[in-house]
N, C-alpha and C positions, 0 to 999 in steps of 0.2 A: 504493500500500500504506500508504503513511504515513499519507495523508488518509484512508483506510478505519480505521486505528487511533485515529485524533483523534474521526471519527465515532460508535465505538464505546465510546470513554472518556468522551466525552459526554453518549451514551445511560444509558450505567451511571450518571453521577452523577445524571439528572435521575430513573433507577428508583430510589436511592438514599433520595433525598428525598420520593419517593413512598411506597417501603412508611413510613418512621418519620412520612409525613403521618397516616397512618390513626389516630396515636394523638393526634392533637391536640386531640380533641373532651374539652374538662373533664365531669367528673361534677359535681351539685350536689350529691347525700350526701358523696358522697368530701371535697367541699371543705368542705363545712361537718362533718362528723366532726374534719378534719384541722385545723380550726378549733377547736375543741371539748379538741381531745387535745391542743394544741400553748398554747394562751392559759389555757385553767382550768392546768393542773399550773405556765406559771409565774407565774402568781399566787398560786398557793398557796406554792409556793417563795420567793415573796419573802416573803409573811409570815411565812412559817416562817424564814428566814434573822434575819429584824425580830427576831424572837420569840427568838431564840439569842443575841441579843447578851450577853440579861442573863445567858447560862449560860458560854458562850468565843466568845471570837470567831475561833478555829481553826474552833468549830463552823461561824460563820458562813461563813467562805470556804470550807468545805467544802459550804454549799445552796449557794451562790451560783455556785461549779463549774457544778452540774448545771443550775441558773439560767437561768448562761451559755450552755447548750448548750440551751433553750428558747427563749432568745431569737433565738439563730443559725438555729432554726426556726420564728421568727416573723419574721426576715427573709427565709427563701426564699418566705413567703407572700406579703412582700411583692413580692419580685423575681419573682414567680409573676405579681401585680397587673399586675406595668409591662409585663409581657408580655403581658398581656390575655388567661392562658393558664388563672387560675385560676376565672374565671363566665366564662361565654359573654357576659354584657352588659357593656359598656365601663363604666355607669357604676358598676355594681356594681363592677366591678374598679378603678376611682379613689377610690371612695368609702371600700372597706377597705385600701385600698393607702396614701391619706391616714394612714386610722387605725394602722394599723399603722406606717406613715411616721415618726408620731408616738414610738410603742412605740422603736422602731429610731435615731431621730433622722436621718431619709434623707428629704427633698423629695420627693414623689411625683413631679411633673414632671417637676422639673431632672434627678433619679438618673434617670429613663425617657430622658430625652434623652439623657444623657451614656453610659448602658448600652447605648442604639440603635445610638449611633456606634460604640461596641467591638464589637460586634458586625459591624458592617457593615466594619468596619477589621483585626479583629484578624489578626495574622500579619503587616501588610500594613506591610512597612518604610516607604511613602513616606508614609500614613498614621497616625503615631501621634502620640499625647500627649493623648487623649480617651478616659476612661474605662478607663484600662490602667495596668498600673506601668511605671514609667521605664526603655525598655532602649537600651542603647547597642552597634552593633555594633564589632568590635575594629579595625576601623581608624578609626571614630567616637572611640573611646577616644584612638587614641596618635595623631590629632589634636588633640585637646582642649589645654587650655592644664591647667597643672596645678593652678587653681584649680579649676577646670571637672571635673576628675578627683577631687580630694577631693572637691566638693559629691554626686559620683554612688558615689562610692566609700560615703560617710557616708548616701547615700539606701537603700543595697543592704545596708549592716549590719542584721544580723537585729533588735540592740537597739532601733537606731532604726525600722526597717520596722515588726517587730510589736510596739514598746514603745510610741512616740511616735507613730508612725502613726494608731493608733485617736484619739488623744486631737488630733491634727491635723486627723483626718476629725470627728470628733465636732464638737468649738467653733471651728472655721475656717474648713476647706473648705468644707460643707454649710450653713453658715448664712446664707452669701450669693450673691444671684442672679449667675448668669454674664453677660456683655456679650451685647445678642443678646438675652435671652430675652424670651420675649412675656408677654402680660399675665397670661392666666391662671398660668405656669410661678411669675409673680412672686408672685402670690393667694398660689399655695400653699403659695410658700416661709414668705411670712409668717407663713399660716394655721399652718404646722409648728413653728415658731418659736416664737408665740404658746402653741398646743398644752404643746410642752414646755416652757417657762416655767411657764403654770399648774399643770400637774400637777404640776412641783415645786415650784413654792411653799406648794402644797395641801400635798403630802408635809413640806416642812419645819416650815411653822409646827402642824401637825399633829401630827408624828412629832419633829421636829426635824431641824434641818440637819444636827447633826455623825451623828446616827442614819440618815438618809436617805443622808450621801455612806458612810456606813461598808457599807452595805449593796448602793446603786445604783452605786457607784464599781467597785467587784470587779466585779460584773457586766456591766458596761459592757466596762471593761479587757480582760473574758477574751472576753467574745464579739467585741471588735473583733479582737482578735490571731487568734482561729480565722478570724473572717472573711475579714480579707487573708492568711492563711496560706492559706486556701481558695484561694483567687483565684488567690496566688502560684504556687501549687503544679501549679494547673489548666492556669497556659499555661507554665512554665517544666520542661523535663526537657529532659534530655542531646538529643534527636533529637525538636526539635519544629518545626516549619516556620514559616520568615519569609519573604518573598518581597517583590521590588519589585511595584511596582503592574502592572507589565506581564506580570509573571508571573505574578503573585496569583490564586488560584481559590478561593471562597466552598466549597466545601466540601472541599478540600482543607486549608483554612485550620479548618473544622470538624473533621474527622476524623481528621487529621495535628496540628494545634497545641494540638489541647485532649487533655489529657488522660482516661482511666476510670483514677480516685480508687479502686481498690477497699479500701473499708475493713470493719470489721467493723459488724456490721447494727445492731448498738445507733450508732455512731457517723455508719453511712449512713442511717439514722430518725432523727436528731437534726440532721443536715444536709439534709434532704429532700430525700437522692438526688441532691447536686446533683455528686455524685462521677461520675455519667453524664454529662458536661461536653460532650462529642464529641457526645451527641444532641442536650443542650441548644442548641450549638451551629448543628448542620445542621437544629432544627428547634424555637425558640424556643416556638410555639404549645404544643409538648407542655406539660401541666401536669408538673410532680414530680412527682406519684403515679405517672406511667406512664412514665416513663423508663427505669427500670427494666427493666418489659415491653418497651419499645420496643429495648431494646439486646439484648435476649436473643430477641427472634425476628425478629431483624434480622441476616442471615450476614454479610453483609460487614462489620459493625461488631465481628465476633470476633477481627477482627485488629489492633485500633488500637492505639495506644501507652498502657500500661498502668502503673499505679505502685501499691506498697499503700504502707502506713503506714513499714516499714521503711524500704523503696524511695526514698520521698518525703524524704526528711532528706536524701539526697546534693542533692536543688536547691537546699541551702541555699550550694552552691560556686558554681553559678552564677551570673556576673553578665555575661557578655558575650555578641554573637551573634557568633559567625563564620561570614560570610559565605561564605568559602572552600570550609569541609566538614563548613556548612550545621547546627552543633550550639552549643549553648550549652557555654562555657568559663568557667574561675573566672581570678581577676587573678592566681595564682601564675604560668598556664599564659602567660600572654603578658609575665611577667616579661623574661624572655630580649630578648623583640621589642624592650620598651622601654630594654631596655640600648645592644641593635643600634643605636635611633636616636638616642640619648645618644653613644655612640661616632661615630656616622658624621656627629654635627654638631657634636660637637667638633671644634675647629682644631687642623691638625697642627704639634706644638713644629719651631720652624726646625731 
């Protein structure tokens, strides 16, 4: 009976993955429209923002908001790219996945590489530290030494994650090749590099530097915070699934660990849908434009784990996994624990 039930939950996952295969084939109107609607308005935005200075520059951070929320969907174009999900030709999809790379300030290669392994990994406790944020489960934690605990503690503060974070990914992380990487991965990085250098020098000595960071700085700033807010959001909630490797199943790890972002449609067309995280997940190839469709005529995926806008603020508690009963916990909640092992390694007074 047992083996008949293993047989069967099997089956279901590999029907699964077949009905949301059906939506994988990209459209080329579709991409090139969403190309069209997503790059003209923030180009326009930014000169409009340029163009505010000399009026307030409240006005300006106020285009540069909405900017930022073009840009954030000029990078699911690109993360569309790495996927190979938004042209059906590879090299089309490298070539505006560069460009856009560029836009974004993301390595086309390296981010595809490092996005690959998250994907092939995520959930997957024996497997992390590639392409994912830092999670520690709670007896990971009150193991640690308590140097070890501050650095994770100060990695998981909101200010540092979506304050400093952007601007770590930005002029840090990203601009240098990882060990390992082969030759074209390294091309590219440079070629990205180079890329965004020129363009801004172009913009500075053109526009001016203090004018170019007064305008490209906000923008930057707010689209990286949505971005890892994005991310963060997508695999962190109360009842999301980690598993050892031996346990670990690729779409359970899909449909159970990612979350559906349901936000409102101005916000989920500014993210390009990337709020369907659970399809994306069980089935990379879909383009963003049909993820959407793909989760609404998809039965089984009517019941995953769900978060709106409100919802989504409580994972701002979480920082730890427990392993136990298998949910994410904040450091108040294992307060107690680490007193318990304070006390019990204390030496008893003669």
């Amino acid at each position: 009976m047992k083996e008949g039930n293993e047989e069967m939950m099997e089956q279901n996952k590999k029907n699964l993955r077949k009905q949301v295969a059906v939506y994988e084939k990209s459209s080329l109107p579709a991409s090139i429209w969403q190309l069209l609607n997503t790059l003209i308005p923030f180009f326009g935005l930014w000169v409009l923002a340029y163009n505010s200075l000399s009026i307030s520059y409240i006005l300006t951070i106020g285009i540069s908001v909405i900017a930022a929320g073009f840009l954030v969907r000029t990078f699911i174009i690109f993360h569309d790219c790495c996927h190979h999900s938004f042209f059906r030709n590879r090299k089309a999809n490298a070539i505006l996945g560069t460009i856009t790379g560029i836009l974004t300030v993301f390595p086309y290669n390296q981010w595809q590489h490092d996005h690959s392994v998250h994907h092939a990994t995520s959930s997957n406790l024996d497997k992390r530290g590639t392409g994912d944020i830092w999670v520690l489960t709670v007896d990971e934690y009150l193991a640690s030494t308590p140097w070890e605990r501050l650095k994770y503690r100060m990695y998981r503060n909101p200010l540092v994650m979506f304050g400093l974070g952007p601007i770590y990914v930005f002029l840090l992380k990203n601009r240098f090749n990882r060990n390992g990487a082969r030759l074209n991965e390294r091309i590219n990085t440079y070629v990205t590099n180079v890329g965004i250098l020129t363009i801004s020098a172009v913009f500075c000595l053109t526009l001016g530097w203090k004018q170019f960071l007064l305008v490209q700085g906000p923008i930057f700033l707010i689209s990286g915070s949505l971005g890892i807010w994005l991310f963060y959001v997508q695999h962190t909630f109360e009842d999301s699934y980690f598993e050892e490797d031996k346990h670990w199943e690729y779409v359970k790890a899909a449909v159970e660990g990612s979350s559906f972002y349901k936000l409102p449609k101005i916000f989920q067309w500014l993210t390009g849908n990337i709020g369907y995280h659970h399809v994306h997940h069980l089935s990379p190839r879909v383009p963003n434009y049909k993820l959407e469709q793909a989760h609404n005529n998809t039965l089984p995926l009517q019941n995953v784990p769900t978060i709106t806008l409100a919802t989504s603020l409580s994972s701002l508690k979480f920082r730890l996994w427990d392993e136990q009963n298998k949910k994410f916990v904040g450091f108040k909640e294992i307060k107690v624990l680490v007193k318990k092992q304070k006390d019990y390694l204390r030496p008893e007074k003669a």
